[in-house]
C-alpha positions in Angstrom: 0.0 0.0 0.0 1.5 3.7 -1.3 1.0 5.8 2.3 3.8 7.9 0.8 2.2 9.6 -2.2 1.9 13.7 -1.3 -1.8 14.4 -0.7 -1.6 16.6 -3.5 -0.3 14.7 -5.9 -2.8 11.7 -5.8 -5.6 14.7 -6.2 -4.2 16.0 -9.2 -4.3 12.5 -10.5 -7.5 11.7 -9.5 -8.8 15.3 -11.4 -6.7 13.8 -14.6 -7.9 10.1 -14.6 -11.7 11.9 -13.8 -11.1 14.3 -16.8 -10.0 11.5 -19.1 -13.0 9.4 -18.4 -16.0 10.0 -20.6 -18.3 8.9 -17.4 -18.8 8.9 -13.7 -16.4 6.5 -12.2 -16.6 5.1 -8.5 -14.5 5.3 -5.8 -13.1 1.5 -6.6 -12.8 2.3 -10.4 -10.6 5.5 -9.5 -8.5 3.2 -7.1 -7.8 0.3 -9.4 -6.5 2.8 -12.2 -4.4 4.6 -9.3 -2.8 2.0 -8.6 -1.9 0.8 -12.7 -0.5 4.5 -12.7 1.5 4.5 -9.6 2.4 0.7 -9.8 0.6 -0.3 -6.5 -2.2 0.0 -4.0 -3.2 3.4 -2.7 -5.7 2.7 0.2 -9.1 3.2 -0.1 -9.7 5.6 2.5 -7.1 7.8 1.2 -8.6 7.7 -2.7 -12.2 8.6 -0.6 -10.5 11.5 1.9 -9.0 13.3 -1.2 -12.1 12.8 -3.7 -14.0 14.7 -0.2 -11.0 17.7 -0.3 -11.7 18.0 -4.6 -15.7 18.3 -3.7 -15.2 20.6 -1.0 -12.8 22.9 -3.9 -15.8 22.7 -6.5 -13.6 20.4 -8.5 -15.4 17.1 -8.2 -19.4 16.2 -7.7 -20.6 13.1 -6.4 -24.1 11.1 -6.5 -25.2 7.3 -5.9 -27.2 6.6 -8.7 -30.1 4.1 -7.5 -27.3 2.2 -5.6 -24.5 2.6 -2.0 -22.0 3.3 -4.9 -20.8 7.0 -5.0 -20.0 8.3 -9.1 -17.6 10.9 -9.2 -17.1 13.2 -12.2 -15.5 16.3 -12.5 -18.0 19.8 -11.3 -15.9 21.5 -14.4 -13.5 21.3 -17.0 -10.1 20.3 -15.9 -7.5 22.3 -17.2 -5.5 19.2 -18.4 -8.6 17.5 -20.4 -7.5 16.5 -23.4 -9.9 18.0 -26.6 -11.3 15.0 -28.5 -10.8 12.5 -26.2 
């Protein structure tokens, strides 16, 4: 488990991997393609504390759709999002 990544840097990550999705992910979706991108397991509770810090900026929404999971998706465009993807 990655304990070590800078609080910052795993939100900026999480606001890329949101902006280069075309949908909603889940908190579990966002943590399995964390850890492709940093090469190991970043603890749930860390991936859920700093998706909390991005809503509380305006930079992420969240809803459970008919279900206990929670979607994330991005409040606004992220400066990073690639055009045409």
């Amino acid at each position: 488990m990655n304990n070590s990544l800078p609080p910052e840097a795993l939100r900026e990550r999480l606001l890329r991997t949101l902006a280069d999705s075309t949908d909603a992910m889940s908190t579990a979706e966002l943590r399995r393609c964390l850890a492709t991108v940093f090469a190991q397991d970043v603890v749930h509770e860390r991936i859920y504390r700093s998706l909390e810090v991005l809503e509380k900026r305006g930079d992420v929404t969240r809803s459970t759709p008919g279900g206990r999971h929670t979607m994330w998706h991005l409040a606004r465009p992220h400066p990073q999002r690639r055009r045409g993807s």
